[in-house]
N, C-alpha and C positions, 0 to 999 in steps of 0.2 A: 539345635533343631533335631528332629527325631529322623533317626536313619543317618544322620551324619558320622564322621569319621569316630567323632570325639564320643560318641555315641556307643563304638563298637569296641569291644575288651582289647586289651593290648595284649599282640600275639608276643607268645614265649619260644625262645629256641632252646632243644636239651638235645643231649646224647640218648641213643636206646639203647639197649640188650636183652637180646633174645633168644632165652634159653633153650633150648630143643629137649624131646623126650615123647617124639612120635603124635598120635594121635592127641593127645593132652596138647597138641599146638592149636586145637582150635579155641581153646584157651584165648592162647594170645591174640588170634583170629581176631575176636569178640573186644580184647585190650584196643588193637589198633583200632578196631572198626569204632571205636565210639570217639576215640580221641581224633580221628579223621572226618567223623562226625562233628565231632564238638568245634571244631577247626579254629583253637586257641593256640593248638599247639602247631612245633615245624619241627623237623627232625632236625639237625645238622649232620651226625654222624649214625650208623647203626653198623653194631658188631653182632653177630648173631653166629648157630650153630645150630647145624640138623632141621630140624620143622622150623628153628627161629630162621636159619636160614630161607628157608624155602618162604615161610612170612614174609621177610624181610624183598626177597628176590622180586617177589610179586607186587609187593606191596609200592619200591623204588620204581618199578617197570610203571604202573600204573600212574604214579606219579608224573613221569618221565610226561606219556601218552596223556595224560588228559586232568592230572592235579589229584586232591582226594576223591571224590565221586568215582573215577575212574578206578583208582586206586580199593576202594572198597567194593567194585565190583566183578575187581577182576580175583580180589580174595573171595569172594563167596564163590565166583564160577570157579576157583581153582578146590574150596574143599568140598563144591558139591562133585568134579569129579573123581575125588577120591573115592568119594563114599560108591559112586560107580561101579568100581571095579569089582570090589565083591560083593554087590546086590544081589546075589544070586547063589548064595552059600548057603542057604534053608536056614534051620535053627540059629547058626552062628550072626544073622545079622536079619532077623526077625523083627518088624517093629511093634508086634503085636506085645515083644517082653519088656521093652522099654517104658512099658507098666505097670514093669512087677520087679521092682531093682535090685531084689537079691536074686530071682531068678536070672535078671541078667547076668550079676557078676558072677552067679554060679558058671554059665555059661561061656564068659568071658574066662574063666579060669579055664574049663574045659579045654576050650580052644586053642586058650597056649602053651595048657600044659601038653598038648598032643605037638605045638609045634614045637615045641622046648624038643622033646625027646625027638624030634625027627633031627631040628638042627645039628644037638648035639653028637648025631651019629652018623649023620652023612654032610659032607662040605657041599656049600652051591658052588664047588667049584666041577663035583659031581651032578648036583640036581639040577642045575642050574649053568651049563658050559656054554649054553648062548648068550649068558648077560642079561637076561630077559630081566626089563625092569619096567612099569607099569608106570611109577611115578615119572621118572623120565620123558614120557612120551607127554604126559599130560602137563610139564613143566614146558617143554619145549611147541609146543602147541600154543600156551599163555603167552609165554615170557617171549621178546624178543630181542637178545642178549646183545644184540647191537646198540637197540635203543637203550637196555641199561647200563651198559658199558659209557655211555654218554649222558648221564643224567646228572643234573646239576642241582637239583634241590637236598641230596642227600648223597654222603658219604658212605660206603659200605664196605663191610669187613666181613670177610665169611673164613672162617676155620677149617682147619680136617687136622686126622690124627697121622703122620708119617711112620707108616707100619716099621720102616724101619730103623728108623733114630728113637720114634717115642712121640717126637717133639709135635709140636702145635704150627703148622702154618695158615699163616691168615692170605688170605688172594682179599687183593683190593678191587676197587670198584672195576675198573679198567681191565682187570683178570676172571672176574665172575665172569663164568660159563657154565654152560649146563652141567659139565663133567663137574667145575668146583662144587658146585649146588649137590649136583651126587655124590661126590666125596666127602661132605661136610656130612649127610646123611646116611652114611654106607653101612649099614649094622655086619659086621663079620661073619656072622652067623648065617645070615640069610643073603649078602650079596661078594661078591667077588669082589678083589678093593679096585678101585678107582685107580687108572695110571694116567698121570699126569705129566710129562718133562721128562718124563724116565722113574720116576716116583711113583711109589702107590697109596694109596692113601684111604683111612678108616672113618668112622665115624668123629668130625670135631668133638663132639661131649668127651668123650674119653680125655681131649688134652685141654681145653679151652672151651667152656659152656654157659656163657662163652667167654671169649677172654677180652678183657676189659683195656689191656694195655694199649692196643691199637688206637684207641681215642685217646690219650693223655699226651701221643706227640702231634696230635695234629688238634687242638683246641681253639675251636668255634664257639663254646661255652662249655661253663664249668659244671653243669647241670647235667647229673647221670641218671636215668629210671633201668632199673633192673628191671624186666619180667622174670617173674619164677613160674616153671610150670612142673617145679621137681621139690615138693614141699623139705624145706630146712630140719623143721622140728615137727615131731610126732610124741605125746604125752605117752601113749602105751609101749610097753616094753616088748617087742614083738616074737608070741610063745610058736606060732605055727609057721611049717615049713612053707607055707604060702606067705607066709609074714613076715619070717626072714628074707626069703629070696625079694620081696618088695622092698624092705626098709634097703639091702645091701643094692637094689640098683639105685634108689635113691641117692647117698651117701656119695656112692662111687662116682655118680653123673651133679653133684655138687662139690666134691674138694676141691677139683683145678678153682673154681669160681670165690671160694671161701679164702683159697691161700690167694688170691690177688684181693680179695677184701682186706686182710690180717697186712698185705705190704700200702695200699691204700690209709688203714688207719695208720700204719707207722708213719708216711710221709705230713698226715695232717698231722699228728704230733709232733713232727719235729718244727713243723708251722708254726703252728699253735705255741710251742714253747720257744719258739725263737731260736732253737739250736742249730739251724743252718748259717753260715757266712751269708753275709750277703752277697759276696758275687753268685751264689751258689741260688739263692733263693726264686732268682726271675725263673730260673728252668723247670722251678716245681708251682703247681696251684694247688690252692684248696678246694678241693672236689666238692659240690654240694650234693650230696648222696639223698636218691630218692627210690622207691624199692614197692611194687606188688607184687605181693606175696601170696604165695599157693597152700600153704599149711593148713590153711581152715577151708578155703572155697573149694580145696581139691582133697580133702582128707577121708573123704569117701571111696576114693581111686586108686588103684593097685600099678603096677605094672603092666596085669595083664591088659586092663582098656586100655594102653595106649599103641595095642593091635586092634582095636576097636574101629572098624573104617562106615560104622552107621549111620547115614546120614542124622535120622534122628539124636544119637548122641552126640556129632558134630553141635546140631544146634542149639542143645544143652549147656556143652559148653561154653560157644559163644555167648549166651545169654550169661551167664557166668563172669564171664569178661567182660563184658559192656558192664554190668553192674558193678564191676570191681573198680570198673576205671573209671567209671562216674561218681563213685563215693570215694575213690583217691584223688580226681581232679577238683571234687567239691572242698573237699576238708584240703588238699595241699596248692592251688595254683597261684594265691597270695605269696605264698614262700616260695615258690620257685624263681630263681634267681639273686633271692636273697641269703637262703639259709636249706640243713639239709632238714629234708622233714624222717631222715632214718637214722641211729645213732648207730655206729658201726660195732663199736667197742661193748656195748649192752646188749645189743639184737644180734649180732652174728657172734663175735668172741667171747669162748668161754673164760677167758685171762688176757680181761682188759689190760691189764698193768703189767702184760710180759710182750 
């Protein structure tokens, strides 16, 4: 009968991962918001770092308090007030130029090349000795880190970089705090590191963007969606000094993520070819790798937008997202649970066969 159970799609559970790279997270905004919409899908685990973090924080909280609805409105109230904070910066955040989009990213380049050279010559531990942190305030306002620490619908892993070892640590659900949330997004340049336990801690993207391992010991489903909001591959060779400095923040805030791809595809090959023992085999699964990707919807974007705090680019990008992820849930949600719809060894390794 119509409206009945047998009626209504059969919901899927997968793994996230939510890449960070600043402003470019309303990207992801727009990813979740439609798949929260589309309410096919359930999270079981999300790993995230930086903006995926702050996604991610909001987006479980939300959950937590009142399911998806809730959940997708406490992401828009959370990056309409971002866009807040510098509403009031004259030409830098103008929406009169977000009609003229080389004039913006002229603009956008402006802006950061003025903060490039300020950061790189005075420490915020100078400009900035109060800790003054804007996103903070507007995270701890949303989020209320009690109720996420206790949410049941989803699993959560948030990263930072340990200024001092290097190393990647993940704070689990039970551990997100406002400070891990800031730590996970600390850019060195611009904030004072994050002290945590006696630890201080950097931007995650630096060691883990985010890092994937956290979901493979605790498996809900084999089922992985990557968000990329730090495009892979770029066809141009890049000749200008604006062009370099974008492709190398690229690169750098994608290795951690590519080298736990390259030990992923190793372990399905040993799978796949049967070269595990078996007592050895129950401890490993075959991941079904699923992947939105930012190399063409975002290959108009530099580094510089992703200090872009516009509201009107905010909603750009979200529209961006929602359209990605309804033409990846159209063309992949048959296969999900059955098969990966990403080939790891073709799409990300250059030397499948090493």
């Amino acid at each position: 009968m119509p409206g009945s159970k047998a009626d209504q799609p059969e919901r899927k559970l997968i793994d996230l991962a939510l890449q960070g790279g600043g402003s470019h997270g309303a990207f992801s905004w727009g990813v979740l918001d439609y798949l929260l919409e589309d309410d096919r899908i359930d999270f079981a685990g999300i790993t995230a770092a930086s903006a995926g973090a702050m996604n991610a924080a909001v987006m479980c909280y939300g959950l937590a308090k009142g399911g998806p609805d809730a959940a997708r409105k406490e992401l828009a109230r959370f990056w309409y007030e971002i866009s807040q904070i510098n509403s009031h910066m004259g030409i830098f955040s103008n929406p009169l130029l977000d009609h003229v989009p080389e004039m913006q990213r002229m603009t956008d380049w402006l802006s950061f090349t003025m903060m490039e050279s300020f950061v790189h010559a005075i420490s915020p531990y100078q400009f900035n000795p109060l800790k003054i942190n804007p996103l903070r305030d507007i995270l701890t306002d949303i989020v209320d880190f009690e109720v996420l620490q206790n949410c049941k619908m989803s699993r959560l892993y948030v990263s930072a970089t340990n200024v001092r070892t290097g190393r990647v640590k993940v704070f689990q659900t039970q551990e997100v705090t406002a400070d891990a949330i800031m730590a996970s997004a600390c850019l060195p340049y611009l904030y004072q590191a994050v002290e945590i336990g006696g630890e201080a801690y950097w931007d995650g993207g630096f060691s883990g963007n985010p890092p994937l391992f956290p979901l493979f010991y605790d498996r809900a489903t084999r089922d992985l969606l990557v968000v990329h909001i730090n495009p892979i591959r770029r066809e141009e060779v890049p000749r200008t000094a604006t062009e370099i400095n974008n492709r190398i923040n690229e690169i750098s805030f994608n290795s951690s993520l590519l080298k736990e791809m390259r030990a992923v595809a190793f372990v399905q090959r040993l799978l796949n070819d049967d070269m595990l023992k078996d007592e050895y085999r129950d401890r490993y699964s075959n991941i079904l790798f699923h992947s939105i990707r930012a190399d063409k919807v975002l290959r108009d974007l530099s580094i510089a937008s992703k200090y872009n705090t516009n509201w009107h680019f905010f909603e750009d990008l979200k529209l961006r997202g929602r359209e990605t992820a309804k033409l990846w849930l159209n063309q992949s949600y048959d296969r999900i649970g059955h098969e990966s719809t990403v080939d790891l060894h073709t799409e990300f390794l250059d030397n499948p066969s090493i």
